[in-house]
ZABANU-44623 format. One line per field, with one value per residue: residue number from 1; x, y, z of N, C-alpha, C in turn. Coordinates in steps of 0.001 Angstrom, whole numbers. Example, Ala and Ser with C-alpha at 12.3 -4.5 7.8 and 13.67 -1.06 7.14 Angstrom:
pos <- c(1_2)
n_east <- c(13190_12850)
n_north <- c(-5690_-2250)
n_up <- c(7800_7080)
ca_east <- c(12300_13670)
ca_north <- c(-4500_-1060)
ca_up <- c(7800_7140)
c_east <- c(13200_12900)
c_north <- c(-3300_30)
c_up <- c(7800_7870)
// end
This chain:
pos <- c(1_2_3_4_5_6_7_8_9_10_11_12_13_14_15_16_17_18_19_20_21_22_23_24_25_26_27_28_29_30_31_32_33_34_35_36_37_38_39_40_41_42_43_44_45_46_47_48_49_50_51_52_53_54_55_56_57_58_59_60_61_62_63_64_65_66_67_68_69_70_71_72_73_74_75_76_77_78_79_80_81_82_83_84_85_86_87_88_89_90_91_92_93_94_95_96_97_98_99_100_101_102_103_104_105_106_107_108_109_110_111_112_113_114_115_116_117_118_119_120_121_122_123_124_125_126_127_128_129_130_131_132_133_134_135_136_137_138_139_140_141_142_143_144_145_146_147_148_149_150_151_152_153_154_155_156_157_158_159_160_161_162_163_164_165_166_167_168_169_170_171_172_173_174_175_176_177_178_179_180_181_182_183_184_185_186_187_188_189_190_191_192_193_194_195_196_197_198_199_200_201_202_203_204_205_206_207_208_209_210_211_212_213_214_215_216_217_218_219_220_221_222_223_224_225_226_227_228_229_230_231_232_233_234_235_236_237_238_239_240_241_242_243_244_245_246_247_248_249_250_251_252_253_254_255_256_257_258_259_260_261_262_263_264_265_266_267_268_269_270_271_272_273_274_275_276_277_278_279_280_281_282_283_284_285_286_287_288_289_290_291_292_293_294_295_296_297_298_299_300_301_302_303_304_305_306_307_308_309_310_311_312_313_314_315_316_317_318_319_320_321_322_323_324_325_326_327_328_329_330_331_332)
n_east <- c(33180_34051_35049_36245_35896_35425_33536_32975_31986_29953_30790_28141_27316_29773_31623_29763_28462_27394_27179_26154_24394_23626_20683_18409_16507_13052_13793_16386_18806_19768_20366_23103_24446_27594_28579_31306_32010_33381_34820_35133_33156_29238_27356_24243_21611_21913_22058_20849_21218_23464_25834_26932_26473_27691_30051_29969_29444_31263_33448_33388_33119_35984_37200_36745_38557_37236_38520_37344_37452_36602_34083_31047_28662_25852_22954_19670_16920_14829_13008_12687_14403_15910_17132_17705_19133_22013_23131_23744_26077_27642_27984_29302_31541_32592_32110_30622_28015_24309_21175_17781_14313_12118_9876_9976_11571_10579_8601_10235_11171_8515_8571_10466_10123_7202_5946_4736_2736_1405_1063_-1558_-3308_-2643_-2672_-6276_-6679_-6406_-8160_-10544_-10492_-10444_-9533_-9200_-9227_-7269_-4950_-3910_-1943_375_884_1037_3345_5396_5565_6040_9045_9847_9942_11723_14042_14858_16860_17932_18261_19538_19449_21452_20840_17205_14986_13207_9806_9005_10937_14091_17553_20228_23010_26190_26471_27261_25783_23588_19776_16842_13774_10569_8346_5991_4694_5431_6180_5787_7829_9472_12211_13279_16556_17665_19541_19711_21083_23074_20635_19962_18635_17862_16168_15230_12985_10702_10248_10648_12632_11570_9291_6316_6554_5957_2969_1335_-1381_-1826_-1432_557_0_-2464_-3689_-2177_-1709_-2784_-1310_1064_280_66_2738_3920_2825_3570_6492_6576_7138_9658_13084_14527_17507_18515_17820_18393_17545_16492_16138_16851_18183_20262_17963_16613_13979_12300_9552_8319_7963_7016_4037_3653_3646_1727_-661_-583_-1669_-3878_-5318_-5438_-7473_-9367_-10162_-10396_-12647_-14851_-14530_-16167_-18795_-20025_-20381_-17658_-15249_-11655_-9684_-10903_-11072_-8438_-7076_-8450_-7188_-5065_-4436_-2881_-795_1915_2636_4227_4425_1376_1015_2020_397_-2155_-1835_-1410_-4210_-5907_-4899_-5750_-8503_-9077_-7767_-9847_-12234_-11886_-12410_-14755_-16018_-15844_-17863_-17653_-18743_-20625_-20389_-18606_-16331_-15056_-17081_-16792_-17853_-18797_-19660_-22278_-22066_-19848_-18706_-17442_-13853_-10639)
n_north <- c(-21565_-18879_-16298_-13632_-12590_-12815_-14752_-14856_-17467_-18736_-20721_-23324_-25247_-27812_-28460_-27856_-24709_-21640_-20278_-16954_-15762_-12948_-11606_-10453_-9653_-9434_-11609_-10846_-12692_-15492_-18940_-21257_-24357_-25570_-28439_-30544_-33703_-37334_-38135_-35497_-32803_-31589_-29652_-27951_-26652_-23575_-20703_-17854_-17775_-15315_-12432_-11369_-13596_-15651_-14866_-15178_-17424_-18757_-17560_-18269_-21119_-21429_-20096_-21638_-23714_-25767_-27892_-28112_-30719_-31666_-31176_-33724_-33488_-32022_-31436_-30499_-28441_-27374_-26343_-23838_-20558_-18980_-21291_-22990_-21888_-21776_-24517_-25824_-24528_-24929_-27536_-27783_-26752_-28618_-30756_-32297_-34698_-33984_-33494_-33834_-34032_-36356_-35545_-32256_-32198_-33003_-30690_-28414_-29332_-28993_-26222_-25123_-26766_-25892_-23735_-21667_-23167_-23237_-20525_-19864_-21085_-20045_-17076_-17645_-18415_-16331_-14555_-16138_-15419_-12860_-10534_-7483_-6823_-5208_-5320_-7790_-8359_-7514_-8738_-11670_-10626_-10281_-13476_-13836_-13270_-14688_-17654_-17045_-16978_-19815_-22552_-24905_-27237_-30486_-32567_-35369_-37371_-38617_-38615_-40191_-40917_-41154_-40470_-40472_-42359_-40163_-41289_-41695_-39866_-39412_-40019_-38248_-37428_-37390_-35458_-35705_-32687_-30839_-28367_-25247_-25956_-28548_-30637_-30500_-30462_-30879_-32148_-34034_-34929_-37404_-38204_-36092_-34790_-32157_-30142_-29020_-27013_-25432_-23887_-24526_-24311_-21573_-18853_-16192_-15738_-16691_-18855_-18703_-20097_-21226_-21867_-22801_-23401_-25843_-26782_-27616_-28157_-26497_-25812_-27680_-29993_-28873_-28082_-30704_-31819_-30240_-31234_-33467_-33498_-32148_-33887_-34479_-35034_-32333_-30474_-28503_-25946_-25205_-22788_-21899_-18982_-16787_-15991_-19174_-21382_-22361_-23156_-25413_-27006_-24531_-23008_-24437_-24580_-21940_-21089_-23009_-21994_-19468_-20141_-21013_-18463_-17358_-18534_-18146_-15659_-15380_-16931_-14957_-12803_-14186_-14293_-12875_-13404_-13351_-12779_-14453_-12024_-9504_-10841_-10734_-8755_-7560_-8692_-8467_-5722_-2745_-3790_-4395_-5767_-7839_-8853_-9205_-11550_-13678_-12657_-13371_-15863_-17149_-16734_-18454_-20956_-21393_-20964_-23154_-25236_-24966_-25171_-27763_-29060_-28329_-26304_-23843_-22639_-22745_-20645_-20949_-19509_-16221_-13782_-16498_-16955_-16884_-18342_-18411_-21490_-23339_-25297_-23814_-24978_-27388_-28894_-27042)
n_up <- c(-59799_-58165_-55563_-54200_-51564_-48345_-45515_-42253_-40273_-37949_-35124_-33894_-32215_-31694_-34438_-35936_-38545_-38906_-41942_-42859_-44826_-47328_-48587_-51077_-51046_-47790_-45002_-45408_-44789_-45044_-43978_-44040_-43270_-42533_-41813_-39635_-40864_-40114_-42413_-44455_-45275_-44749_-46401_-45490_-47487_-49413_-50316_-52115_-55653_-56346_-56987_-54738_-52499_-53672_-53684_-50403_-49520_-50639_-49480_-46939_-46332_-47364_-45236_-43322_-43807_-45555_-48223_-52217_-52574_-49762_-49561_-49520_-49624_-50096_-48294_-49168_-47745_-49058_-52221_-52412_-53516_-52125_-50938_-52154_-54707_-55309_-55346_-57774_-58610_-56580_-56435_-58689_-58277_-56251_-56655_-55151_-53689_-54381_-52557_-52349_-51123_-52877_-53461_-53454_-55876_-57908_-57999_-58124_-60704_-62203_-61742_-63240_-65783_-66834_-66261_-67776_-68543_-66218_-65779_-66418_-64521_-62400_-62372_-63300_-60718_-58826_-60451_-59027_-56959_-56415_-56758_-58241_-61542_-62536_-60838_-61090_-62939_-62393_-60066_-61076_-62531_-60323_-59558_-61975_-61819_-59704_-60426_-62983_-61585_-61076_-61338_-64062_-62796_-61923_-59250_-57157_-55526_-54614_-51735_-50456_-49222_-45522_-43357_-42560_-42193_-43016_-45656_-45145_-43533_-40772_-38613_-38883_-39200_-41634_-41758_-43170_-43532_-43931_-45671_-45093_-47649_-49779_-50201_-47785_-46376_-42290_-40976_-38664_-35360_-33262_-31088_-30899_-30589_-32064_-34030_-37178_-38656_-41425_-42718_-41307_-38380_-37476_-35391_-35000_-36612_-38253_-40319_-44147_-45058_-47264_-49484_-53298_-57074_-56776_-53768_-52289_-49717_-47694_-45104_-43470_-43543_-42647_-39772_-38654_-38759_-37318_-34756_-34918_-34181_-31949_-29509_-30060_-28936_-28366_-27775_-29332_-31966_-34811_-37164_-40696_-41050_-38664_-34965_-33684_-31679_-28496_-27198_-28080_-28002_-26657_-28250_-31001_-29958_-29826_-32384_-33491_-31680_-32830_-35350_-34744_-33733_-35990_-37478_-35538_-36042_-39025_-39334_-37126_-39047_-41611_-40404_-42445_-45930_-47830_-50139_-50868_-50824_-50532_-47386_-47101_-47319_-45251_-43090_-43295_-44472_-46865_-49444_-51006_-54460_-54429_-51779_-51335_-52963_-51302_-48940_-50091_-50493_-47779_-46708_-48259_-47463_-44878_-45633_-46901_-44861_-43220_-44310_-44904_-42053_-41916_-41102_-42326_-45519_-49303_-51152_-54439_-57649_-59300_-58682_-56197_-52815_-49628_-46184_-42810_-41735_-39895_-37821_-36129_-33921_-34186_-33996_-35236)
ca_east <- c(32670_34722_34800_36937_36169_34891_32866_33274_30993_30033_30527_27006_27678_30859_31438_28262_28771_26517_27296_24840_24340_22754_19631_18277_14716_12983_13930_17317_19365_19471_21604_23640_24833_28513_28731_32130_32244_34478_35496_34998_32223_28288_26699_23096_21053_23586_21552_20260_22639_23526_27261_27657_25955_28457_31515_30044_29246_32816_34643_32876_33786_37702_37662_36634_39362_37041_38788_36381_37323_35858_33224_31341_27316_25014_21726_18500_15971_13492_13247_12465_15228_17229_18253_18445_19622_23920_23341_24264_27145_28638_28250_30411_33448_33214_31929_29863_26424_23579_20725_16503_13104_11581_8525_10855_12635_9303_7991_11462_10832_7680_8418_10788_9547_6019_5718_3621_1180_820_907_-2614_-3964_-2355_-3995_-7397_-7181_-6175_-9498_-11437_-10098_-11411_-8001_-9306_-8705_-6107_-3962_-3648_-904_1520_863_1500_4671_5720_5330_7111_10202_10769_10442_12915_15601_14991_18099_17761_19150_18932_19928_21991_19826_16749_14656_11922_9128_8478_11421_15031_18742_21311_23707_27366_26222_27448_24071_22001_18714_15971_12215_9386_8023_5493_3730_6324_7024_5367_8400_10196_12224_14346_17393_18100_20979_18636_22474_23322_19476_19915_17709_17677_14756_14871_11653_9742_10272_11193_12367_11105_8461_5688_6498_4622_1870_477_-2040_-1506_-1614_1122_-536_-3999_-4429_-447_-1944_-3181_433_2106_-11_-78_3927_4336_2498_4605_7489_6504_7805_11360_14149_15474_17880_19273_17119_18954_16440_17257_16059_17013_19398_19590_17729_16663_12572_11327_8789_7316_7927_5689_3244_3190_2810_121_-1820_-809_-2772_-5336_-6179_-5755_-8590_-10777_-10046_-11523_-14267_-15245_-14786_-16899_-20311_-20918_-19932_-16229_-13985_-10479_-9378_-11512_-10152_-6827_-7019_-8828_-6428_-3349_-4005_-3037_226_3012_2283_5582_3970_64_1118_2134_-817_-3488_-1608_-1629_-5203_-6448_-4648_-6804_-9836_-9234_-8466_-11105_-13452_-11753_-12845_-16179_-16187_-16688_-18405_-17385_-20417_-20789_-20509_-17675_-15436_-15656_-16901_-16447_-18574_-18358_-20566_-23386_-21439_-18485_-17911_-16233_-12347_-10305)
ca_north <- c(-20747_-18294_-15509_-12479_-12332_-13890_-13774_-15496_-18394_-18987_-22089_-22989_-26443_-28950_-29059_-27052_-24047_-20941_-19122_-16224_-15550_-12196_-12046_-9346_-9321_-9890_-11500_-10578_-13515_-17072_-20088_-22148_-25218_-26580_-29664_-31049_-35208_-37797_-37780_-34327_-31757_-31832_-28266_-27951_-25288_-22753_-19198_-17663_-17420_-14030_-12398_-11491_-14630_-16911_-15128_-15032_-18828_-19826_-17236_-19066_-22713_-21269_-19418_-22931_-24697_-26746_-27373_-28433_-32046_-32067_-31063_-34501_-33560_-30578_-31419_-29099_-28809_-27178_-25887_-21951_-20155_-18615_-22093_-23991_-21355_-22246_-25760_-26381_-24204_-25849_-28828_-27713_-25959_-29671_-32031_-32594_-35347_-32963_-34456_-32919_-35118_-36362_-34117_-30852_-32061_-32624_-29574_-27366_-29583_-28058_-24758_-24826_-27058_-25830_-22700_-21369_-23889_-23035_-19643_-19457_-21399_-19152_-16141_-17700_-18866_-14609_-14289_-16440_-15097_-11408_-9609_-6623_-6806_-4086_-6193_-9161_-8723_-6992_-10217_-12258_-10529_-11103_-14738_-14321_-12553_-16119_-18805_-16866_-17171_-21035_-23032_-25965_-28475_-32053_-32929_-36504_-38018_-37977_-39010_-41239_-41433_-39698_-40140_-41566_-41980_-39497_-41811_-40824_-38176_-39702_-40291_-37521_-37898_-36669_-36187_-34903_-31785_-30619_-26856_-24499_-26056_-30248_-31319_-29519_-32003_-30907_-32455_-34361_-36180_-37574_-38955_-34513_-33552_-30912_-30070_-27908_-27054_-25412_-22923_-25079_-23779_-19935_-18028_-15147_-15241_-17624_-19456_-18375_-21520_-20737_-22585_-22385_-24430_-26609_-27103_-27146_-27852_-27067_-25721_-28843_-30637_-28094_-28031_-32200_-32176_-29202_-31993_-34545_-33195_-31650_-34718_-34859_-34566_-31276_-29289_-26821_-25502_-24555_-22632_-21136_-17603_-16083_-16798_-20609_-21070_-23829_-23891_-25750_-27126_-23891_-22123_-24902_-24037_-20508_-21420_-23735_-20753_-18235_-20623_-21025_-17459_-16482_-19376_-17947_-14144_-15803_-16928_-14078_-12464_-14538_-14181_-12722_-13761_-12313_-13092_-14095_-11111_-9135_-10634_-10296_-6833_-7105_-9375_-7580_-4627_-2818_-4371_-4147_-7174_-9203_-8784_-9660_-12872_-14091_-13186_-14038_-17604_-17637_-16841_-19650_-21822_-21054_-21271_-24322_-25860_-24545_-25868_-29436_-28943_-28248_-24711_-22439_-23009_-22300_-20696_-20857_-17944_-15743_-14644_-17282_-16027_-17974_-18161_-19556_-23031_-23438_-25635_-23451_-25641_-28175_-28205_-27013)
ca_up <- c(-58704_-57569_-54977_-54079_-50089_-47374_-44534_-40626_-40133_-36356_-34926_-33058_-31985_-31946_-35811_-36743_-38687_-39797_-42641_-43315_-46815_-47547_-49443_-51575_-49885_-46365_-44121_-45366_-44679_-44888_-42997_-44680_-42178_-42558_-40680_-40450_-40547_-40303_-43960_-44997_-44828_-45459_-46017_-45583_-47724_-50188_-50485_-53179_-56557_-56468_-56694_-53166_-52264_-53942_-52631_-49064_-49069_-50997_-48636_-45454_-46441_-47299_-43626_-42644_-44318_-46708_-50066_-53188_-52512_-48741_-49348_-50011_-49340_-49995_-48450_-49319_-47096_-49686_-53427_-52490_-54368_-51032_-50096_-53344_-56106_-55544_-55366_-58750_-58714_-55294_-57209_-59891_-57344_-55320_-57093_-54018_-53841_-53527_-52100_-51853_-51330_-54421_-54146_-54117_-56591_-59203_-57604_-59085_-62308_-62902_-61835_-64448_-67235_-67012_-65865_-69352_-68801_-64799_-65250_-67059_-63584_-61170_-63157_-63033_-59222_-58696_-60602_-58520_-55225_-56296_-56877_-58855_-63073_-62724_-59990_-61023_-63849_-61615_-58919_-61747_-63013_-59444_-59391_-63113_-61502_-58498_-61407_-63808_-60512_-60943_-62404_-64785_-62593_-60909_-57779_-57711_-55168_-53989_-50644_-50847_-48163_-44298_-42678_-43369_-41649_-44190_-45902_-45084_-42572_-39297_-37425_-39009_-39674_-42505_-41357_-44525_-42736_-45762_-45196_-46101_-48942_-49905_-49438_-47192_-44898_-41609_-40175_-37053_-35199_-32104_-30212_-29955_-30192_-32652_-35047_-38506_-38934_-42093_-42601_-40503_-37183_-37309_-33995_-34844_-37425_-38492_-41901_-44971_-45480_-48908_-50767_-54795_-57629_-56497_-52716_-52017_-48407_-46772_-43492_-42646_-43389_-41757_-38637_-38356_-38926_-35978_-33713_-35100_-34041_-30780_-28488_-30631_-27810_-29050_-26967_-29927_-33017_-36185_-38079_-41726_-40632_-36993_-34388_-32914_-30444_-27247_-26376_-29558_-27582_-26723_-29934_-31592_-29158_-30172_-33398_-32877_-31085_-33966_-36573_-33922_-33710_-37078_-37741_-35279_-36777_-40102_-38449_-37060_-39948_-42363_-39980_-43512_-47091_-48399_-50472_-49910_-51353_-49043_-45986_-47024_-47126_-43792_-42035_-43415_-44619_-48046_-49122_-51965_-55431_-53708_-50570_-51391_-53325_-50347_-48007_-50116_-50358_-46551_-46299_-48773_-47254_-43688_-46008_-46928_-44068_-42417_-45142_-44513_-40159_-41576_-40248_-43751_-47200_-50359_-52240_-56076_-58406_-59395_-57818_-55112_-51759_-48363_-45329_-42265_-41905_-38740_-36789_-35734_-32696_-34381_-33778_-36641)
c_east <- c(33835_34231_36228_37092_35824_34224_33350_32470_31376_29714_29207_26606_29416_30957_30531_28576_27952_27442_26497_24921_23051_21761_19196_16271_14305_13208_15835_18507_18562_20881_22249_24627_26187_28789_30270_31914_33486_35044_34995_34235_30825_27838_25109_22030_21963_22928_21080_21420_22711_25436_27391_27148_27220_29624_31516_30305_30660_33836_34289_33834_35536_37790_37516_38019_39029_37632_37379_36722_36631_34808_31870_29518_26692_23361_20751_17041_14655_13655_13275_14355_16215_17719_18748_19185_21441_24252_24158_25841_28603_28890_29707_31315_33475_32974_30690_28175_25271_22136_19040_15585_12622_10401_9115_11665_11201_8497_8645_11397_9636_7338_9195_10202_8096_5029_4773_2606_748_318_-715_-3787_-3672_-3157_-5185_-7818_-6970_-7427_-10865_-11151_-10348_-10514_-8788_-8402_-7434_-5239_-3240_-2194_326_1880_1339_2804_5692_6363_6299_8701_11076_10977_11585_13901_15653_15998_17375_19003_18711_19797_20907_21579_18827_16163_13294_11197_9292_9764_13009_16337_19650_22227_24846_27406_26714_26381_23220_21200_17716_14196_11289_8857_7258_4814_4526_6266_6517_6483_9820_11345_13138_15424_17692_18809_20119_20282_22978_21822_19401_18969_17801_16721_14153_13827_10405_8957_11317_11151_11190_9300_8029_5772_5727_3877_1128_74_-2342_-1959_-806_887_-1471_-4772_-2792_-880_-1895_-2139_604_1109_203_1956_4368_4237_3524_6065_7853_7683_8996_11778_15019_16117_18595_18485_18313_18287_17662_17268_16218_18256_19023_19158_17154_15303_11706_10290_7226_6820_6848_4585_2535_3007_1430_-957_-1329_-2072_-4114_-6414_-6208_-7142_-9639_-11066_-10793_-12919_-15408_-15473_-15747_-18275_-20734_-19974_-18939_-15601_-12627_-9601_-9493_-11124_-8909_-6467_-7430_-7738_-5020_-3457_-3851_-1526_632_2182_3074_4866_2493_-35_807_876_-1944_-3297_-1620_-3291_-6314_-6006_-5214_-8019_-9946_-8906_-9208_-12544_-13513_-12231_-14359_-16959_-16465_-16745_-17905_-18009_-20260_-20733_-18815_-17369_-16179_-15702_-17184_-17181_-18938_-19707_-21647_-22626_-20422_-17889_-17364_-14594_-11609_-8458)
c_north <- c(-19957_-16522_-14667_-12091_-13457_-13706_-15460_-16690_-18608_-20646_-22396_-24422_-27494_-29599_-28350_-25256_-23186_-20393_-18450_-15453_-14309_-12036_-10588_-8833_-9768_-11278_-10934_-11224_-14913_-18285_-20444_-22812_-25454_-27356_-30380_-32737_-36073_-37709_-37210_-33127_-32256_-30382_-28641_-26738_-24651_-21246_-19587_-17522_-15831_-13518_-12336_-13073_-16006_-16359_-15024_-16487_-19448_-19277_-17855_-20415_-22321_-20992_-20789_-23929_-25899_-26686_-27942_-29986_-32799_-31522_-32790_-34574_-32215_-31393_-30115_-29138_-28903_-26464_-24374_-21359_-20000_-19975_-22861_-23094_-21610_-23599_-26245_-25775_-24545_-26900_-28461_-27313_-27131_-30984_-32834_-33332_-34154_-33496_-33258_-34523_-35246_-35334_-32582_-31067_-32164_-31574_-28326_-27682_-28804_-26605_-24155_-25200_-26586_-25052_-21716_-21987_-23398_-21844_-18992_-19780_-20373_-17526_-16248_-17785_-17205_-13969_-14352_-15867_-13624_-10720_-9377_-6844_-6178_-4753_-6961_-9283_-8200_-8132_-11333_-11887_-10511_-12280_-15430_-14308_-14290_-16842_-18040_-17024_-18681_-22117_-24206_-27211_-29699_-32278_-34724_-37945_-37941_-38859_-39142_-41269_-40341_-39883_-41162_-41495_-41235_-40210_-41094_-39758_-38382_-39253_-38925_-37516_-37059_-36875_-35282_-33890_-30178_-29376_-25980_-24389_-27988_-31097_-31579_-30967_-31258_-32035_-32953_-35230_-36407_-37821_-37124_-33811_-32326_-31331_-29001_-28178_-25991_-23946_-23052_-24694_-22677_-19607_-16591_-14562_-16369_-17908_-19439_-19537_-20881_-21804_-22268_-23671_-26193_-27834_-26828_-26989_-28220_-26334_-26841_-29821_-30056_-28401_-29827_-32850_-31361_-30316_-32863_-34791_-32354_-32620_-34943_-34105_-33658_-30342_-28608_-26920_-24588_-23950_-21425_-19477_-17131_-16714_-18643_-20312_-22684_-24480_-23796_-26121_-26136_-22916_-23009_-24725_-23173_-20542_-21620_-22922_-19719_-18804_-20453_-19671_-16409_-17606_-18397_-16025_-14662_-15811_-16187_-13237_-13004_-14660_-13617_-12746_-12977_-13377_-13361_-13153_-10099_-9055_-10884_-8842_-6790_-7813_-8514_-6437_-3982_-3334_-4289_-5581_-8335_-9708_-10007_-11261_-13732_-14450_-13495_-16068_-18585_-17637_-18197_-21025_-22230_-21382_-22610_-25299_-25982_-25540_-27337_-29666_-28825_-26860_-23561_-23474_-22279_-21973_-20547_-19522_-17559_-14338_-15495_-16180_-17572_-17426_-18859_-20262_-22588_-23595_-25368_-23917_-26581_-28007_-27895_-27399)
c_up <- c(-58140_-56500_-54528_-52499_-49283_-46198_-42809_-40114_-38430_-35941_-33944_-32182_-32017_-33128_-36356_-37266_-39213_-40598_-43144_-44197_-46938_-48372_-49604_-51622_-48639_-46468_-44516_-45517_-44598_-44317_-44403_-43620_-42885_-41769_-41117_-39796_-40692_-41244_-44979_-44546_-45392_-45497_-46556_-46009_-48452_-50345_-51419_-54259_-56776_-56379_-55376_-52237_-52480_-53287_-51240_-48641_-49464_-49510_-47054_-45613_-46355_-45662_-43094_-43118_-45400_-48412_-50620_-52646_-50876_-48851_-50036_-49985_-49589_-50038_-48771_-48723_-47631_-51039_-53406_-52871_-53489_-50334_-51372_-54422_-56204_-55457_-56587_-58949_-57263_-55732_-57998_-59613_-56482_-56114_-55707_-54422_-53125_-53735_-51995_-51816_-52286_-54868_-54298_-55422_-58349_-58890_-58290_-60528_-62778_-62984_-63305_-65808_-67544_-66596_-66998_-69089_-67088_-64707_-65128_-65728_-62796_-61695_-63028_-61942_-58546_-58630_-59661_-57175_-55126_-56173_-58285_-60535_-63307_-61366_-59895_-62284_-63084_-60013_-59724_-62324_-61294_-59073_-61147_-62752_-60552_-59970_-62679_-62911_-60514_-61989_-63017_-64221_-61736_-60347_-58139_-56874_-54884_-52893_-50868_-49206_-47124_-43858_-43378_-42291_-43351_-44691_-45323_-44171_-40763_-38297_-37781_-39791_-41028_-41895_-42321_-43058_-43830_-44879_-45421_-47456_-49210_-49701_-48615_-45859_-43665_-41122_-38407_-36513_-33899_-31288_-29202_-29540_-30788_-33841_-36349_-38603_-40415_-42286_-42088_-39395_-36983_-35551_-33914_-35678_-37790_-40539_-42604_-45434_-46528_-49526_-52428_-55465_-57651_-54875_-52597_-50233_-47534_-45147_-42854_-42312_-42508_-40032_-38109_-38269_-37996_-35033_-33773_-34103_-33139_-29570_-28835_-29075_-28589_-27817_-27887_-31622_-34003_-37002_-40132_-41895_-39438_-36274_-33809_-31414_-29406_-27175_-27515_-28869_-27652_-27980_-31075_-30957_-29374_-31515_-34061_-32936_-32539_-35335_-36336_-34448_-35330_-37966_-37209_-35952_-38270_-40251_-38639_-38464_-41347_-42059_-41374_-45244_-47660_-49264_-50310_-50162_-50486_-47715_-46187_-46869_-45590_-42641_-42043_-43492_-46191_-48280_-50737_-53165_-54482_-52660_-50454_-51914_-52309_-49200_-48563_-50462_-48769_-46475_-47181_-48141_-45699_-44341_-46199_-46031_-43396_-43307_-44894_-42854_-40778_-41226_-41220_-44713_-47890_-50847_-53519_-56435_-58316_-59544_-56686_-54080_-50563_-46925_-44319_-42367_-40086_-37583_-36537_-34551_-32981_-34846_-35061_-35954)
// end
């Protein structure tokens, strides 16, 4: 691993370090935590692998003073490419234990090993969701473009179960935090009250929840792991996109209410039989292949939990079409 510059990492805590690793699509950037501990460093998250990417993140750690031998941890909060793609190559400039939850880590296995056999599902579920004959191969070469950025590598531990203390990490914690991503986990030292939160809990922007062939119902995670993790004693939010910030509380809150009302916007919208194709266009708009992937993975993933509340049907035939149910007064 080598790099040619370097960039300034801000300290954002006592020991806590961003370095922000540029990224070569929205949102633009991504964190990458250096925490320093008693004996050595842990960094949390590494970008995407990209050249300026690797010499921003090596020239951070140098401005920090980490050689290859302190560095002695690389946790990963989640498999999506902008935090895991330099893992393997931090490995190989430290030698460093690098650490994900077991379900991200058979989640990256099959993106890689078995991406031929998935792709033929993700194609047909395109079909059934009423994305136009002439659409769907340019949504699919899309979705070809992320899994070719995916390395062929294994992690050297992994994390078993909902919640855990970090080996070696001087009091910080691991908690599963599935909807992003199945098995997405944040960070927490409860003694300072800080939190990484990963892609969990964005300042600025609500985390893409997409249902696919890999997740079928991650709203419903994600919304049951927001609650979860409402009453944590947090006074400072680390997130992997935006600045840090203080009122997690109310920021899950607003969350909360953003799911809310893009439920009852469904709703409304299904008083008569659509597709989710349909109201993707109607909720969003017309939108780029990169782009549409995305929201028609958010809006299935509303259909279906909605379908699990009881609140829309699925009707037969093809493509599927979706409609809300009688009893729309039960809570979703």
């Amino acid at each position: 691993m080598t790099a040619s510059g370097s960039s300034t990492p801000e300290e954002v805590a006592a020991g806590v370090f961003r370095i922000t690793i540029p990224l070569p699509f929205p949102p633009g950037e991504v964190a990458a935590w250096a925490i320093r501990l008693g004996r050595g460093w842990m960094l949390v998250d590494t970008g995407m692998d990209t050249p300026t990417a690797r010499t921003v993140l090596l020239g951070g750690a140098r401005s920090l003073g980490i050689r290859p031998a302190d560095l002695v941890q690389v946790v990963l909060t989640h498999v999506h490419v902008d935090h895991y793609g330099l893992a393997g190559l931090v490995r190989e400039w430290s030698g460093a234990r690098v650490v994900i939850h077991e379900i991200e880590e058979r989640l990256a296995r099959r993106w890689v090993d078995c991406w031929g056999e998935d792709r033929s599902l993700v194609e047909a579920d395109l079909g059934a969701a009423g994305i136009p004959a002439d659409e769907i191969v340019p949504m699919l070469e899309v979705v070809d473009v992320a899994h070719r950025l995916y390395p062929a590598f294994h992690p050297d531990r992994v994390l078993h179960g909902g919640a855990g203390e970090l080996p070696d990490a001087d009091g910080w914690d691991w908690i599963l935090t599935p909807g992003h991503s199945p098995g997405h986990i944040c960070l927490y030292h409860p003694e300072r009250q800080i939190l990484i939160s990963g892609d969990h809990v964005l300042p600025r922007i609500s985390p893409n929840i997409g249902a696919d062939v890999h997740a079928t119902d991650p709203l419903t995670g994600y919304l049951q792991s927001l609650r979860c993790l409402r009453d944590l004693p947090v006074e400072l939010v680390l997130p992997s996109h935006g600045p840090p910030f203080h009122h997690f509380r109310e920021r899950i809150g607003e969350l909360l209410a953003h799911h809310d009302a893009r439920n009852d916007q469904l709703l409304h919208l299904l008083e008569h039989p659509r597709t989710a194709h349909e109201l993707t266009v109607e909720v969003f708009g017309p939108l780029p292949p990169e782009s549409r992937v995305h929201a028609l993975r958010e809006t299935l993933a509303h259909l279906v939990h909605l379908r699990g509340a009881g609140r829309v049907e699925r009707l037969a035939g093809e493509p599927e079409t979706w409609v809300a149910s009688c009893g729309l007064g039960a809570a979703a």
